[in-house]
C-alpha angles and dihedrals in degrees: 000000000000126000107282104025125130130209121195132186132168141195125177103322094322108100114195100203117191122191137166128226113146086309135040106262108197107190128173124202149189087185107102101254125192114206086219092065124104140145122219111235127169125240129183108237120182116230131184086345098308134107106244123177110230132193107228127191106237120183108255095241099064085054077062104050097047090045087061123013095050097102095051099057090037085063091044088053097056095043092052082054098055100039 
């Protein structure tokens, strides 16, 4: 899979959204979720050994997850560091 390609499946009302960014991301989700549905976000991506920003194509539904759910795992984090 190349860098920006979704891959969507459903079954029922549970989405499993795959995306890739440097990394694999494996999401699932309740939350409807359109395959055609995607934010624009910017990334630095070094080219030719230069720092370039780049405009990159996200599913909608990991936007949402990092709008909300960032202090929680930012509080997770933290416990998992000190335990």
């Amino acid at each position: 899979m190349n860098r920006e390609e979704n891959l969507y499946r459903q079954k029922g009302a549970i989405t499993c959204v795959g995306w890739k960014e440097r990394k694999m991301v494996y999401m699932l989700s309740t939350t409807p979720v359109d395959s055609f549905s995607t934010v624009g976000i910017h990334r630095s991506v070094k080219a030719n050994n230069k720092w370039q920003n780049t405009a990159v194509r996200q599913p909608s539904v990991i936007g949402q997850y990092k709008q909300h759910m960032g202090g929680v795992d930012l509080y997770h984090q933290r416990v998992t560091t000190y335990a």
